[in-house]
C-alpha positions as CSV (number, residue, x, y, z in Angstrom):
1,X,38.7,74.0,226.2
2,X,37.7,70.6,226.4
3,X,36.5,70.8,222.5
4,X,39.6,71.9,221.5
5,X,41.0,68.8,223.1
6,X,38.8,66.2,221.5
7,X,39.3,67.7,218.2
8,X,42.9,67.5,218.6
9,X,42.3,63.7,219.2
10,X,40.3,63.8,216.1
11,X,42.6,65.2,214.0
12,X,45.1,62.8,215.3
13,X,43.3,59.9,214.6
14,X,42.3,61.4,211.1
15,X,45.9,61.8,210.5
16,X,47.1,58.5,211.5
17,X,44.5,56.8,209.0
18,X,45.9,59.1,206.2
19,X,49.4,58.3,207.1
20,X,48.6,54.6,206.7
21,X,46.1,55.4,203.3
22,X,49.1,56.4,201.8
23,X,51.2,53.7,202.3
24,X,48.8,51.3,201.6
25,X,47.5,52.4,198.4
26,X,50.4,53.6,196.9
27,X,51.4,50.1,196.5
28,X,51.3,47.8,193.1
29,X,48.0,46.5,192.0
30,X,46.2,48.3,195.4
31,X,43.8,51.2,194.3
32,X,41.6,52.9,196.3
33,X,38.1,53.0,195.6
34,X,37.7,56.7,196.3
35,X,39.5,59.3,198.1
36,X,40.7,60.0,201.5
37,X,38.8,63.4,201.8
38,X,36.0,61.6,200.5
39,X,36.4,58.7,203.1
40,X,36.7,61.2,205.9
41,X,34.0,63.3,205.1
42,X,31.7,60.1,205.1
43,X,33.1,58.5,207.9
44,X,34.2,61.2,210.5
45,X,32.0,64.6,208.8
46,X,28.3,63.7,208.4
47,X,28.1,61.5,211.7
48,X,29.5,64.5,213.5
49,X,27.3,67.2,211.7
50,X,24.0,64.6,212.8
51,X,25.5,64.4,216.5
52,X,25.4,68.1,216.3
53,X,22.1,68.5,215.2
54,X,20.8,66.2,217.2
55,X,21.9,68.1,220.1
56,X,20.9,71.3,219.2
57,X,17.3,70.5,219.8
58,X,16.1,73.0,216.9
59,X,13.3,70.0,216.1
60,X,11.1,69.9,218.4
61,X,10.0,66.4,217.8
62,X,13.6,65.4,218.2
63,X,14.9,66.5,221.9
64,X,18.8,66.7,222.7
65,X,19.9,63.2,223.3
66,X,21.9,64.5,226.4
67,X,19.7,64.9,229.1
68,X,22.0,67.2,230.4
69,X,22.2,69.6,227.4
70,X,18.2,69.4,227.3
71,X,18.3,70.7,231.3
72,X,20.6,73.4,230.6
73,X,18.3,75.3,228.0
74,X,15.3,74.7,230.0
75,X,17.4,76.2,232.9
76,X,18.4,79.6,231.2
77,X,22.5,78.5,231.2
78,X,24.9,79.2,228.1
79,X,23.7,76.3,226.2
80,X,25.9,76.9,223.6
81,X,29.2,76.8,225.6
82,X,27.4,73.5,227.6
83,X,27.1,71.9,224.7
84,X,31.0,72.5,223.0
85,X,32.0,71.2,225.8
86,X,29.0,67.7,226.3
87,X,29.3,67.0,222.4
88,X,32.8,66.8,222.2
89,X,33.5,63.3,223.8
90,X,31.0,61.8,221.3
91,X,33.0,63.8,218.8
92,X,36.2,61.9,219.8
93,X,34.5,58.3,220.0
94,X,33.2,58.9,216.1
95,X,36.9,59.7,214.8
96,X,38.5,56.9,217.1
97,X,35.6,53.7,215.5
98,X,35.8,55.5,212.2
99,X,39.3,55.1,212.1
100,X,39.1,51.4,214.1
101,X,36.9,50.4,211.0
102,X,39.2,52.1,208.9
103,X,41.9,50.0,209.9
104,X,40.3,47.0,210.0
105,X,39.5,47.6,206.6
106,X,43.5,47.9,206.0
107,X,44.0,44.5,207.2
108,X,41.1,43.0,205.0
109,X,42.9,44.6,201.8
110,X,46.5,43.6,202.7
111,X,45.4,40.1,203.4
112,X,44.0,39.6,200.2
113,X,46.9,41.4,198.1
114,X,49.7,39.9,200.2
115,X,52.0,38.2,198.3
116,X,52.4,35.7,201.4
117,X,48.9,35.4,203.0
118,X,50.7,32.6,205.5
119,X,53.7,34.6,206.2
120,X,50.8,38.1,207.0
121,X,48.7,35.7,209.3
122,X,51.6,34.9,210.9
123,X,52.7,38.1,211.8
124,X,49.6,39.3,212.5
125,X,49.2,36.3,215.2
126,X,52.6,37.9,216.6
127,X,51.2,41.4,216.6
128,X,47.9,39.8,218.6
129,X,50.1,38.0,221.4
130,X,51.6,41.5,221.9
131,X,49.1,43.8,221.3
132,X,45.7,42.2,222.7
133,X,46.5,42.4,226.3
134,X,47.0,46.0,226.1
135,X,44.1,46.5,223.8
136,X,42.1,44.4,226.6
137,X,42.9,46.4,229.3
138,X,42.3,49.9,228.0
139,X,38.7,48.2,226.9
140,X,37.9,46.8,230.5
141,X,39.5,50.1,232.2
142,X,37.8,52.3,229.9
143,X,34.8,50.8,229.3
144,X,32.5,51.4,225.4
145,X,33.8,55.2,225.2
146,X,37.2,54.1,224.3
147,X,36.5,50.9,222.2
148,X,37.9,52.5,219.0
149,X,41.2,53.2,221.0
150,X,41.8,49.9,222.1
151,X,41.1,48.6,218.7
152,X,43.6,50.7,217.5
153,X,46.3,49.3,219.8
154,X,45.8,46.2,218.5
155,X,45.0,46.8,214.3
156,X,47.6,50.0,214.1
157,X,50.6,47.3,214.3
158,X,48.8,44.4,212.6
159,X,48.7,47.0,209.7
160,X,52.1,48.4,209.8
161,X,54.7,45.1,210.1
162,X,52.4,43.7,207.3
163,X,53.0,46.8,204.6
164,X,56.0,44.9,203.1
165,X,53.9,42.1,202.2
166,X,52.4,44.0,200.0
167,X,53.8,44.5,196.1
168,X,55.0,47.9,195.5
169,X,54.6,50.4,192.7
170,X,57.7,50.2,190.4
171,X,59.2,53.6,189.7
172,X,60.4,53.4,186.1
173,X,63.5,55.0,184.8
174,X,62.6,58.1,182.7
175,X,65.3,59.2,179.9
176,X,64.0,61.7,178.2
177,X,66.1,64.3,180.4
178,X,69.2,62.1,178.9
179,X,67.9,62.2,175.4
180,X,67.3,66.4,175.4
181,X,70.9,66.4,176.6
182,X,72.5,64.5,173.6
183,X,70.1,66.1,170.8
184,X,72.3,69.1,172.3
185,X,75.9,67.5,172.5
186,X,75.5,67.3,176.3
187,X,76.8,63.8,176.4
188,X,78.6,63.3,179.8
189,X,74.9,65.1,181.4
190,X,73.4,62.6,179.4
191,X,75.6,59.4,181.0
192,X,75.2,60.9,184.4
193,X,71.3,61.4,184.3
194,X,71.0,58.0,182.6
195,X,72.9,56.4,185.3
196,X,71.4,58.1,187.7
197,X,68.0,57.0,186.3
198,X,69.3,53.4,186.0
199,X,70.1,54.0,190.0
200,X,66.0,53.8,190.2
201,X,66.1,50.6,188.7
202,X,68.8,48.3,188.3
203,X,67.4,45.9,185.7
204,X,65.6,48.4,182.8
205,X,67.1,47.0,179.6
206,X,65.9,50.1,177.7
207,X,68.7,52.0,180.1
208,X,71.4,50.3,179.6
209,X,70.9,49.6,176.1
210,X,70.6,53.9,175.6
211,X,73.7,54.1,177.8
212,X,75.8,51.3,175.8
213,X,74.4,53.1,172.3
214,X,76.3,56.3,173.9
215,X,79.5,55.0,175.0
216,X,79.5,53.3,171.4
217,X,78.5,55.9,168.8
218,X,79.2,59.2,170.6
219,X,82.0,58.7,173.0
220,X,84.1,56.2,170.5
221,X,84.1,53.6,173.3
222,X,83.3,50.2,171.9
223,X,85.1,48.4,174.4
224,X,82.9,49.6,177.3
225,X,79.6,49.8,175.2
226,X,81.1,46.0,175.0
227,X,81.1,45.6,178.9
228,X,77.9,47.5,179.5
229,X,76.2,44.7,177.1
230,X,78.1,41.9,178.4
231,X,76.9,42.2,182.2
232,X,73.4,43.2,180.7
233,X,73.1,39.8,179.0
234,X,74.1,38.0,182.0
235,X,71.0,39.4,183.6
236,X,68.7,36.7,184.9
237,X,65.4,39.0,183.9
238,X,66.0,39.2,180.2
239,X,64.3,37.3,177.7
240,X,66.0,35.7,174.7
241,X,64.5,38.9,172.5
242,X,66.2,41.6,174.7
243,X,69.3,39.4,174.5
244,X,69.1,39.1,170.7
245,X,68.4,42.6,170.3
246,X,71.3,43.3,172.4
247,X,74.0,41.0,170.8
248,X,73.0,41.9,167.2
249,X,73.4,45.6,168.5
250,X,76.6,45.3,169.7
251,X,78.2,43.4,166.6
252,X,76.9,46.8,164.8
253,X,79.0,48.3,166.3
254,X,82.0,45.7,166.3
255,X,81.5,46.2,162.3
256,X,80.9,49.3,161.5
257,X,83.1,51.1,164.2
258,X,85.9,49.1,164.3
259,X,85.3,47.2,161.0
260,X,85.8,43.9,163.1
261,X,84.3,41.7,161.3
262,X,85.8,38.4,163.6
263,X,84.7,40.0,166.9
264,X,81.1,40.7,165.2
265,X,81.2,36.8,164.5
266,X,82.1,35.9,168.1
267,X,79.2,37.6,169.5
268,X,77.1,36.5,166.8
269,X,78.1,32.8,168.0
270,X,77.9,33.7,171.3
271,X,74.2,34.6,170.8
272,X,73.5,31.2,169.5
273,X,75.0,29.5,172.1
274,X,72.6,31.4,174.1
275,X,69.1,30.7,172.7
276,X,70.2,27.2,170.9
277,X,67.4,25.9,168.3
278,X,64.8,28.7,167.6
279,X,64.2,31.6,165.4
280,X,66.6,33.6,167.0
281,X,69.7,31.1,166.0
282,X,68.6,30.6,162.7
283,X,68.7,34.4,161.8
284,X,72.1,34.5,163.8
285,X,73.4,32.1,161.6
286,X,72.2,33.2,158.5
287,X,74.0,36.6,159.0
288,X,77.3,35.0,160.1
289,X,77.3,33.5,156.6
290,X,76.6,36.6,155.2
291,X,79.4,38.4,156.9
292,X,82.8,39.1,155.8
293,X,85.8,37.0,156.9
294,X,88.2,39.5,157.1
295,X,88.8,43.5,157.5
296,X,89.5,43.9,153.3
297,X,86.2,41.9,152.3
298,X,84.2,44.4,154.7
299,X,85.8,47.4,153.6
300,X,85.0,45.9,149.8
301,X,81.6,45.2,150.4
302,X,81.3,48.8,152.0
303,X,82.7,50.4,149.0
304,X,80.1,52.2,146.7
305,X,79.5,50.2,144.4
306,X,78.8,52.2,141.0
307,X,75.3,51.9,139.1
308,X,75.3,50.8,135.8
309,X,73.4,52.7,133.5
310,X,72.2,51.1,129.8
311,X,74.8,52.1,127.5
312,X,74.0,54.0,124.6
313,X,76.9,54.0,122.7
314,X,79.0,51.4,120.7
315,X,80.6,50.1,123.5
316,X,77.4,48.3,124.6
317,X,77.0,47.4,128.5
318,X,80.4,48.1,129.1
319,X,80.5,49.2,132.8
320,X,82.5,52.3,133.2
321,X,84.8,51.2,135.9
322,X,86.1,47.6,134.1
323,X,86.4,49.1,130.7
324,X,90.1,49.9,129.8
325,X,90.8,49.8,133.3
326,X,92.0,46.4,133.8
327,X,93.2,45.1,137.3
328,X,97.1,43.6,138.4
329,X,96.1,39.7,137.6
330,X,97.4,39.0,141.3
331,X,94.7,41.5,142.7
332,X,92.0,40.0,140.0
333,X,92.8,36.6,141.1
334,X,92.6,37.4,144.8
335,X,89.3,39.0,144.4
336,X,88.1,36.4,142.6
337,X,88.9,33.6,145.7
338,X,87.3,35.8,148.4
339,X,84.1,35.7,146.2
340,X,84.4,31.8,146.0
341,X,84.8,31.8,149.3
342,X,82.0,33.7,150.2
343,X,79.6,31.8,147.7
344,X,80.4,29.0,149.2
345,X,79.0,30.1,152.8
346,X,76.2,31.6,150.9
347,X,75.7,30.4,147.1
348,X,72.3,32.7,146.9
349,X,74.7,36.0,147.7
350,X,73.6,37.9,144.2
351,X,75.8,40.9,144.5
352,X,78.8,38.2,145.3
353,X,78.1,36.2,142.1
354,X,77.2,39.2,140.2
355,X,80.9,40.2,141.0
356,X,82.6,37.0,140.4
357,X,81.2,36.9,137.0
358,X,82.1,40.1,136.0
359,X,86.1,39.6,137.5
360,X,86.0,36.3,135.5
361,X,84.7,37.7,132.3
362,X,86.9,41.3,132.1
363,X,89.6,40.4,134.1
364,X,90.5,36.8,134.1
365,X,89.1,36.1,130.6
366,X,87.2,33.5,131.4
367,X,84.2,34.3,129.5
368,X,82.4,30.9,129.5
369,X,82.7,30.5,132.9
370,X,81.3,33.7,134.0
371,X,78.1,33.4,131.2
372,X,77.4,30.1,133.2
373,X,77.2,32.3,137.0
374,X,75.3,35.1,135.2
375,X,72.9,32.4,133.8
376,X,72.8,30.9,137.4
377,X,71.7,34.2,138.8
378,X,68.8,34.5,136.1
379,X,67.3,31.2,136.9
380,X,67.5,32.5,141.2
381,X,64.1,32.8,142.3
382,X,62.6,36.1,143.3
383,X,65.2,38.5,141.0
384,X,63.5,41.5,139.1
385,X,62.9,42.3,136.1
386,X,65.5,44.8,136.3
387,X,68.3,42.8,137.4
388,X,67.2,40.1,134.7
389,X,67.4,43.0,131.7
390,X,70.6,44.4,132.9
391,X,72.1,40.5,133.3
392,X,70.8,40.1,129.4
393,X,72.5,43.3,128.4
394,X,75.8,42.2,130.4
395,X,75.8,38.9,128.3
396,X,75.3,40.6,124.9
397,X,78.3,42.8,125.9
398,X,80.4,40.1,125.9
399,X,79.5,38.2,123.2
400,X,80.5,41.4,121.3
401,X,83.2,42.2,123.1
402,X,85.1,39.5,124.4
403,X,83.3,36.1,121.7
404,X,83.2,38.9,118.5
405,X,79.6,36.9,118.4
406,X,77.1,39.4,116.8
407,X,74.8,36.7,115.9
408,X,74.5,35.2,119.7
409,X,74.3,39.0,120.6
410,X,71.6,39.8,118.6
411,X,69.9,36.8,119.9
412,X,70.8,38.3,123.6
413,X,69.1,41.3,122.6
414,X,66.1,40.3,120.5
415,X,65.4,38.1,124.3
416,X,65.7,41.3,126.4
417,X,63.2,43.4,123.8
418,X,60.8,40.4,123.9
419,X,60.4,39.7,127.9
420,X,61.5,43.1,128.8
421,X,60.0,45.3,126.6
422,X,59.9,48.7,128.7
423,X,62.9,48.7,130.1
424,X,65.5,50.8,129.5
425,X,68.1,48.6,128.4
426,X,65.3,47.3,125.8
427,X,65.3,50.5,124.4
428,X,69.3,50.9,123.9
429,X,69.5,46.6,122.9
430,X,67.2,47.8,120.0
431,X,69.6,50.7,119.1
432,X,72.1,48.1,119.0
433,X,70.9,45.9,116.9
434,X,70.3,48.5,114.5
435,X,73.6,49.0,114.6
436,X,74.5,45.4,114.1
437,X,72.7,45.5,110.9
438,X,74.1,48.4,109.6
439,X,77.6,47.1,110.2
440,X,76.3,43.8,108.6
441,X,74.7,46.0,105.7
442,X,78.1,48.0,104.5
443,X,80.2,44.8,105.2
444,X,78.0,43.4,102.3
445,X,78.4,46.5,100.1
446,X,81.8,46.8,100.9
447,X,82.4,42.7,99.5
448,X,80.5,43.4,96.5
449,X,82.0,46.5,95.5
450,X,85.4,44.3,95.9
């Protein structure tokens, strides 16, 4: 019976270690170094398997430690029964120092990984003034047998106020439960688990950021994607990249939800207001010029814009949707300002030049004037060959078209065959100019025959 007791008080001291294991190293940056079953069997199993043995007195040059035990077998008692019930206080005093040691191991480890080593001194002076007198006693009462009890009484609480001190393991969020759920339509399951993961931790940019995407693109809501980014950016945690990546996000959507073009450019400022001086203005700045001013130029610029093919017939380079197709001169004029005033926030905007010429030239007959932009787009840096073969073909066009020039069109031409010689608007200039000298050819027949 008495066994049964002692390894009850085994058991509970082998349970209040593991209790405190746990906690203890399931914190942030606090691994074990092997575990707990390990640590028990080493500590608590092979001491009490050698105590056994020992007592057995199978070896003959090794005698039962207990005198006792060593009487009863010479005596003819039930040795067996004798020694359950002898062994089993030296049972109970190997589980109470194991786990003493253990413990005072505990406070070794969360000294060193405190994030306060004054404030855990501290408290573990506290836990000392009320715990050592009682630890005292039980030692001077009890004597050596219960030594690992009374260190117990005084490491146990040392070890449990000072757990807080300790950094813990952050939980992070985990969305791809939120994902599934949209890829299948769920999307108000997919707001709930996200803000129930977001519940886990407050400050994950990646969450609110998926959450704000949602209430944008699938639930129509730019107003509160708008709020959700707004309280995220006032978050003291971020760093001027998450904030970036945030704003620029959530004037996407501004544009190309709500084709708000002004409340993109708010944000836009906003975000340079925010990180002032770096990378991150300069590239804010350099897409506010780029932006339109106004809900028409947006809805222009997002307009298809049709490609031009080389034309192969007599109506060289003539772009299918200008020729014979001319605009109201109030509409042709109005376009034509909006493109100033776009070049003037950004003069290196090709497809904004590009435009302007071509409004200037078909529509506005002002030919000159828009042979001058297409020559300043030629001489841009860092334009293909393409765009430099079709602008050639574009100026022959309207030398023959709008100058009746077919001397400065030819020269146009015999330029595009010479530098661009594989291009495909080399191959229909040369068919032109074959055409320009047959046209020259019966012109001269036709005088002579006069």
């Amino acid at each position: 019976m008495s066994l049964v007791i002692y390894l009850g008080f085994l058991g509970m001291f082998a349970g209040l270690t593991g209790h405190y294991w746990n906690q203890l190293f399931g914190r942030e940056k606090v691994k074990s170094p092997l575990s707990f079953g390990l640590w028990v069997a080493r500590g608590i199993g092979i001491p009490v398997f050698f105590w056994t043995v020992s007592n057995l007195g199978i070896f003959k040059v090794l005698p039962p430690l207990l005198p006792d035990l060593a009487m009863a077998r010479m005596g003819g008692f039930p040795w067996f029964i004798f020694l359950c019930g002898e062994i089993s206080p030296g049972i109970a005093l190997i589980g109470s120092v194991w786990a003493s040691v253990t413990f005072g191991w505990f406070v070794v480890i969360i000294y060193r990984h405190a994030e306060s080593q004054r404030e855990f001194l501290l408290m573990s002076l506290l836990c000392s003034v009320v715990c050592g007198p009682f630890a005292w006693l039980f030692l001077h009462f009890g004597g050596l047998p219960i030594s690992g009890v009374a260190a117990l009484i005084w490491l146990v609480p040392v070890v449990h106020t000072s757990l807080d001190l300790l950094p813990r393991k952050e939980t992070r969020p985990m969305y791809s439960r939120a994902i599934a759920k949209m890829k299948f339509g769920k999307y108000s399951e997919a707001e709930w688990e996200m803000i129930r993961q977001l519940e886990k931790c407050e400050d994950d940019f990646e969450g609110w950021m998926l959450l704000a995407d949602l209430y944008a693109t699938q639930f129509k809501d730019v107003p509160g994607a708008t709020q959700v980014i707004s309280d995220l950016v006032e978050q003291s945690n971020l760093n001027s990249m998450q904030i970036s990546v945030a704003l620029h996000r959530l004037a996407d959507w501004h544009l190309k939800l709500r084709e708000d073009p002004v409340s993109a450019r708010t944000i836009l400022e906003d975000l340079c207001r925010r990180c002032p001086g770096g990378h991150i203005e300069k590239m804010a700045r350099l897409r506010i010029e780029r932006m339109p001013a106004t809900q028409d130029d947006l809805r222009q610029q997002n307009t298809p814009k049709p490609f031009h093919l080389p034309a192969l017939n007599d109506d060289f380079g003539v772009p299918p949707e200008t020729a014979g197709s001319p605009l109201p001169k109030g509409e042709a004029v109005d376009r034509a300002n909006r493109c100033v005033q776009r070049l003037t926030q950004n003069p290196d905007n090709v497809a904004v030049r590009e435009e302007f010429a071509r409004l200037l030239a078909e529509q506005l007959g002002k030919v000159e004037t828009a042979i001058e932009q297409i020559n300043l787009l030629m001489e841009m840096p860092g334009q293909s060959d393409k765009q430099k073969a079709e602008w050639l073909s574009l100026l022959a066009s309207w030398q023959i078209r709008f100058k009746h020039d077919p001397e400065q069109a030819r020269t146009m031409l015999n330029r595009l065959i010479h530098e661009f010689p594989e291009s495909p608007q080399a191959f229909a200039a040369q068919r032109r100019i074959s055409l320009i000298e047959m046209e020259e050819r019966m012109a001269t027949m036709k005088s002579k025959s006069a």
